[in-house]
C-alpha positions in Angstrom: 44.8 64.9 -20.1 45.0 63.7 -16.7 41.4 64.3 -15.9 39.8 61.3 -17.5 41.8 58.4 -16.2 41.6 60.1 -12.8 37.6 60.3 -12.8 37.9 56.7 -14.4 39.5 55.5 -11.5 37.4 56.9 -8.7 34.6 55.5 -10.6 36.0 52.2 -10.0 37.0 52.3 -6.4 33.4 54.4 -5.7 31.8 51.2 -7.3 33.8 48.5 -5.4 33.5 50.4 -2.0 29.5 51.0 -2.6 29.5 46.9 -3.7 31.1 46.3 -0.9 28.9 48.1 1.7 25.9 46.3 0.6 25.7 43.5 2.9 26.4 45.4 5.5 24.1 47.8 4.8 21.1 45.3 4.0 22.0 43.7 7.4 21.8 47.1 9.2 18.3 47.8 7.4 16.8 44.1 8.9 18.1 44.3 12.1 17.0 47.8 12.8 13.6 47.1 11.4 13.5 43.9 13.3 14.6 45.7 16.4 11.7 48.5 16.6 9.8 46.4 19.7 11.2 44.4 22.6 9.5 41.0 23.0 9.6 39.4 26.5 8.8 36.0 26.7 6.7 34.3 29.4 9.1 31.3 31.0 7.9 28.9 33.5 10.1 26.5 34.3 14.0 27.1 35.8 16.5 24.6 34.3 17.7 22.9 37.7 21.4 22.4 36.2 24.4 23.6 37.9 26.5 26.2 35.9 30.0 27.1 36.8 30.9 30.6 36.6 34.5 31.0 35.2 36.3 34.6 35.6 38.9 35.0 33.3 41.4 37.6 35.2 45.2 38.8 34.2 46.4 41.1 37.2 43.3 41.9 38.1 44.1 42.5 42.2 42.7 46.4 42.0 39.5 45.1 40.6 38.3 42.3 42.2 37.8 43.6 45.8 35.0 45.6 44.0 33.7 42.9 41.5 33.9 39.7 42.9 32.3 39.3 46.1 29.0 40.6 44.6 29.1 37.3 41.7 29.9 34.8 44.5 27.1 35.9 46.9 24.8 35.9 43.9 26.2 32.1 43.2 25.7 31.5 46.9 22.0 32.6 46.8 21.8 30.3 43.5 22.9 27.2 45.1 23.9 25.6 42.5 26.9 27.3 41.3 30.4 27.3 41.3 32.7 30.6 41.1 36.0 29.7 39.4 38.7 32.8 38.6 40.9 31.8 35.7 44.6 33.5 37.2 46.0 33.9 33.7 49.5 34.8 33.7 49.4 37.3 36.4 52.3 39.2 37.8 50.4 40.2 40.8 48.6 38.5 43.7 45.1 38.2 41.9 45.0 34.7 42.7 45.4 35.2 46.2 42.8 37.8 46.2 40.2 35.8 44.6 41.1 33.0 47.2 40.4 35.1 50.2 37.1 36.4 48.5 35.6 32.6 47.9 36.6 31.9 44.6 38.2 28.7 43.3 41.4 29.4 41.6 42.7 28.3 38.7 46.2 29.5 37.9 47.9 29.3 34.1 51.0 30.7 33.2 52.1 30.3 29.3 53.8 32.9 27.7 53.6 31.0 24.9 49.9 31.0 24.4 48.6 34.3 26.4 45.2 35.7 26.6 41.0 35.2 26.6 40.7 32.5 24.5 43.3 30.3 25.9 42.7 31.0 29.3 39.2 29.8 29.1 40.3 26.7 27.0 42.1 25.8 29.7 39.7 26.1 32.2 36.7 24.4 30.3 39.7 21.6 30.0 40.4 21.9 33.4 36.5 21.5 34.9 35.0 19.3 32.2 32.4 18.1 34.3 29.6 20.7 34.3 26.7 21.0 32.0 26.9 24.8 31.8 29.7 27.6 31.8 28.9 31.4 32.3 31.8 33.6 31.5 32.0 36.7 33.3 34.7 39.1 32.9 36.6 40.6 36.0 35.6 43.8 35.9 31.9 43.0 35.6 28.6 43.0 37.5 26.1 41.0 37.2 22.1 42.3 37.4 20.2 41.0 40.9 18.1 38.7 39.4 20.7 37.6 36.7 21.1 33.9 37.5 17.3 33.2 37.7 16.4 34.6 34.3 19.3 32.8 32.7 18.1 29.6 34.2 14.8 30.0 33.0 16.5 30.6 29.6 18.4 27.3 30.0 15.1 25.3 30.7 14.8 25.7 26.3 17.8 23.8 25.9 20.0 26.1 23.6 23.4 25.5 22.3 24.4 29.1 23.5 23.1 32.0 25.8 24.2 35.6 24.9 23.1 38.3 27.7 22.6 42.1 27.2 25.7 43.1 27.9 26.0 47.1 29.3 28.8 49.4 29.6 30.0 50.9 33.0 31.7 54.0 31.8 34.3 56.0 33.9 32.3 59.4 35.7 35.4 61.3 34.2 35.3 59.6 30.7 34.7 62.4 28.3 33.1 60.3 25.6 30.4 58.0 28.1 27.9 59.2 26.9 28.5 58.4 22.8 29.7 55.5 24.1 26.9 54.0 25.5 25.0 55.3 22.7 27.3 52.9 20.4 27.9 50.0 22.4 23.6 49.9 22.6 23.3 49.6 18.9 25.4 46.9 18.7 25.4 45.0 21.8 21.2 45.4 22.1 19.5 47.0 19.5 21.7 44.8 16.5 21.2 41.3 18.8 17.6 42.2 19.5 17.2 42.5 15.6 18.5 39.0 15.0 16.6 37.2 17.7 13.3 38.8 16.1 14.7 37.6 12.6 15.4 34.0 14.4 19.1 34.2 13.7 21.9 33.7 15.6 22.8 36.4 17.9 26.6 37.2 18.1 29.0 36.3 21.4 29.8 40.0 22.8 32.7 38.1 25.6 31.1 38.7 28.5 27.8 37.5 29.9 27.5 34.5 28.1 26.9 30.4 28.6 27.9 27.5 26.9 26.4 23.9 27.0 29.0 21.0 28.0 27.5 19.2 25.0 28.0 22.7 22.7 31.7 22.5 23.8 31.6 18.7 22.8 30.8 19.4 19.5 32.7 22.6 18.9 36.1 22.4 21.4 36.6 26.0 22.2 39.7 26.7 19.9 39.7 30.6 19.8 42.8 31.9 20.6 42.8 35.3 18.7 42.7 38.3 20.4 38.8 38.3 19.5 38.4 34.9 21.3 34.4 35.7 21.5 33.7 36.6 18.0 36.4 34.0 16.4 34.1 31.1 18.5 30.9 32.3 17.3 31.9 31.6 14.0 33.1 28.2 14.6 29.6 27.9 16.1 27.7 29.6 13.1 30.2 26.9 10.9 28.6 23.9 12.7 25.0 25.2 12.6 24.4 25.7 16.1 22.6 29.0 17.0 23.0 31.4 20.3 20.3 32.7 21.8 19.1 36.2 23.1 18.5 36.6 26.6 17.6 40.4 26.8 15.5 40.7 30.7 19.1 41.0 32.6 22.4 42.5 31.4 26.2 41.9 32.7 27.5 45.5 33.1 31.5 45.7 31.9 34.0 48.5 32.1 34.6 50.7 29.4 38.3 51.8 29.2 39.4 55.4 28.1 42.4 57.5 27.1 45.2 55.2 25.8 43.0 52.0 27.4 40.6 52.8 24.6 43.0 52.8 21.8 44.6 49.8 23.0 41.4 47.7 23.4 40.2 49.2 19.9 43.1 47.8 18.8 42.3 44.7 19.4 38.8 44.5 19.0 38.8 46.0 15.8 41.5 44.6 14.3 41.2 41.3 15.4 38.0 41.3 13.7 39.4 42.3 10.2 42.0 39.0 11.0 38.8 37.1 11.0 37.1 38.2 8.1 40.4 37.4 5.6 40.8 33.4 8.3 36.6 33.0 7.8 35.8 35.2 4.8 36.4 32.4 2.1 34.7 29.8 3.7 31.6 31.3 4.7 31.3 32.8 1.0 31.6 29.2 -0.4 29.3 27.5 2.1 27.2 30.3 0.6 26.2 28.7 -2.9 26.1 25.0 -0.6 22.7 26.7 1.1 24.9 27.1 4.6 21.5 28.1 6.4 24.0 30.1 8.6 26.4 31.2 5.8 24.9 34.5 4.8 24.1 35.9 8.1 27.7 35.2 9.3 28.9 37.1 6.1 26.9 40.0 6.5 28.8 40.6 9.7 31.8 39.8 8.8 32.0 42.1 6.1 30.1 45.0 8.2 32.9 47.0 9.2 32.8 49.2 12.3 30.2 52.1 11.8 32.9 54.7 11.8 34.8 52.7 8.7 31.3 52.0 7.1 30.5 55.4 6.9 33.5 56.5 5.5 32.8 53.8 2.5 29.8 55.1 2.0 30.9 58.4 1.4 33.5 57.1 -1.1 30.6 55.1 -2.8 28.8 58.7 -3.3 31.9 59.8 -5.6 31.2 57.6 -8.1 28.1 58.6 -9.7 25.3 56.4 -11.3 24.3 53.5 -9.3 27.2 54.1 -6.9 25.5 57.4 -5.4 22.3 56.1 -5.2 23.6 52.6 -3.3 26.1 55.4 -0.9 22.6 57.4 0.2 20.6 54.6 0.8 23.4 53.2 2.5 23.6 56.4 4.9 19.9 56.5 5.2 20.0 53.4 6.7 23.2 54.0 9.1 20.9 57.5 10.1 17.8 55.5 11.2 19.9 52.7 12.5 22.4 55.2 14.7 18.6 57.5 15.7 17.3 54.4 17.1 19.7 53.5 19.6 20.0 56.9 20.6 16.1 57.3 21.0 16.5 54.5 23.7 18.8 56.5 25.8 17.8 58.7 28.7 16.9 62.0 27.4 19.9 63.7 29.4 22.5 61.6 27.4 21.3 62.2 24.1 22.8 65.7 23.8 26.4 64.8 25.1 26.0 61.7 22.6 25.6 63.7 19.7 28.7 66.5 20.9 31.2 63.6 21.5 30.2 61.9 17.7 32.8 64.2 15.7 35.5 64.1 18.0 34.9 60.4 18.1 35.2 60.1 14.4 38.6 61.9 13.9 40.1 59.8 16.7 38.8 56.8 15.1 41.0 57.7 11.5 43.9 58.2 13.3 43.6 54.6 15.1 43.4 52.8 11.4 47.0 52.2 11.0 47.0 50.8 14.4 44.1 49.0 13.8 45.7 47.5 10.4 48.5 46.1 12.1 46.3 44.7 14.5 44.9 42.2 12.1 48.0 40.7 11.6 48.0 37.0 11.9 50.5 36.8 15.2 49.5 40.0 16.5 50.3 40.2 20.6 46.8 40.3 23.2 47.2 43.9 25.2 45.6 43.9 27.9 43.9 47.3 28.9 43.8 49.4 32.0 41.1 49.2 34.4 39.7 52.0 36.3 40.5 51.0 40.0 44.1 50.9 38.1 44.0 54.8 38.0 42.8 55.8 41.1 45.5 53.9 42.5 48.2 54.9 39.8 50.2 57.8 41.9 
């Protein structure tokens, strides 16, 4: 009796969750494909500009001992850049720090308006003069010949620069290994893909530079607890395009334990609060032949790989066209996920592959956390860093 309406109604949500996986999918399928060889092109000629480096920091004093002085020697070596820390609401004496490492200081306090996206409003507000910013996050380093590449990158004129960005994982961390397996497929292999394609590349919030006359034309107004990916889209709204700059990488700490789910958190949530606040639009600007409509949709509506999966194994319920869409779907997820981890080191592969199932249970049980992450007014939490624990008694 029951039977019928029941396998009714999985054949309904199997067909909406397989529809829905599609662009995502598709998107996955072009990048990968795109992605198979790394192009390197031959530059010439060094764009002579001066670039200000801002460093957005909140309590940051255990971190920048280690992280800063390497950025302002690079800068000094450059000669024509200027190292600015962004003190954002700190409760410690990063700004001091920072002052007796070389660093101009700017210091904001607004509980009102706290994290990312306002601190660097602020600053670009604050030092309007400059033709090009390069964010950097505190915890980062930068590759030795960093600066000179990017220059060279800055000699095309492009609206945006996005660098590869790399993650430092704690020795201790018990997942690096998956991790950087992960963060490679979306933070190289997935931007390599689009810059073959000749799309824009997304902002990963570290690592990349903005034009004076970019921020002119888009004011950065992100103040989300995705700052980066919330400004890309303003950017992708106006038709201007960020370009790939893949010879040198900005290397950024990973957190772990309860850092982890806290910065999931936000990531992941926040980026589900930006698909319901840019959803609409980009689907409209769709049928007005938005050249950068589609692209921006595909990624909004790609969920994280964890979450796709677990559609796609719903769409396989269904039946009929449903099943079919679900195993092409994971076909594609397999070759995308095999070609990241075929770019590892050999050594990592096998500790990649342990960590995935663990990885995937912890992930379900951060989706209600993640849910009420994308609320509309949900708080920035900031995550702790590693020099944090060593010094934690």
């Amino acid at each position: 009796m029951f039977i019928e309406p029941l396998h009714t109604l999985l054949s309904m949500i199997s067909g909406m969750a397989a529809i829905y996986t599609l662009p995502g999918s598709w998107a996955l399928a072009r990048w990968s494909w795109a992605a198979r060889t790394v192009h390197i092109a031959q530059r010439n000629s060094e764009s002579n500009a001066h670039i200000l480096i801002l460093i957005p920091a909140h309590n940051e004093a255990a971190t920048l001992p280690r992280t800063l002085p390497p950025i302002i020697e690079q800068a000094a070596q450059d000669g024509r850049c200027t190292v600015v820390l962004i003190a954002d609401n700190c409760s410690d004496n990063t700004a001091e720090i920072a002052q007796q490492l070389g660093a101009i200081t700017l210091c904001r306090n607004d509980d009102t308006a706290r994290g990312k996206g306002h601190a660097l409003a602020h600053a670009f507000h604050s030092f309007p003069d400059f033709p090009w910013y390069l964010i950097v996050d505190a915890d980062s380093r930068l590759d030795d010949q960093f600066l000179s590449c990017l220059r060279q990158k800055l000699s095309e004129q492009p609206d945006a620069v996005q660098t590869r960005y790399e993650p430092d994982c704690a020795v201790d961390d018990p997942l690096a290994n998956l991790k950087q397996w992960a963060l490679h497929a979306f933070n190289v292999n997935r931007q390599r893909g689009r810059a073959h394609l000749g799309e824009s590349v997304s902002l990963l919030g570290n690592g990349f530079a903005i034009s004076a006359d970019t921020l002119a034309k888009v004011p950065y107004q992100a103040g989300s607890n995705v700052e980066d990916f919330e400004y890309q889209l303003r950017l992708q709204a106006a038709n201007l395009k960020i370009r790939w700059l893949e010879e040198v990488a900005v290397h950024g700490e990973m957190p772990y334990g309860q850092s982890e789910s806290t910065q999931r958190v936000r990531w992941e949530g926040g980026r589900i609060a930006m698909l319901r606040q840019f959803g609409g639009y980009f689907s409209l600007q769709l049928f007005h032949n938005h050249r950068m409509a589609w692209p921006a949709l595909q990624e909004l509506l790609l969920l994280p790989l964890s979450f796709h999966s677990l559609l796609l194994g719903l769409a396989c319920l269904g039946g009929n066209f449903s099943t079919v869409l679900g195993i092409l779907g994971f076909l594609i997820l397999i070759a995308h996920a095999a070609q990241a981890l075929l770019e590892l080191k050999p050594s990592q592969r096998r500790g990649a592959l342990i960590g995935l199932p663990r990885y995937m249970l912890w992930k379900l049980t951060q989706l209600p956390a993640i849910l009420r992450g994308s609320a509309k007014n949900s708080p920035w939490l900031r995550s702790e860093r590693q020099a944090e624990r060593r010094t934690t008694p």
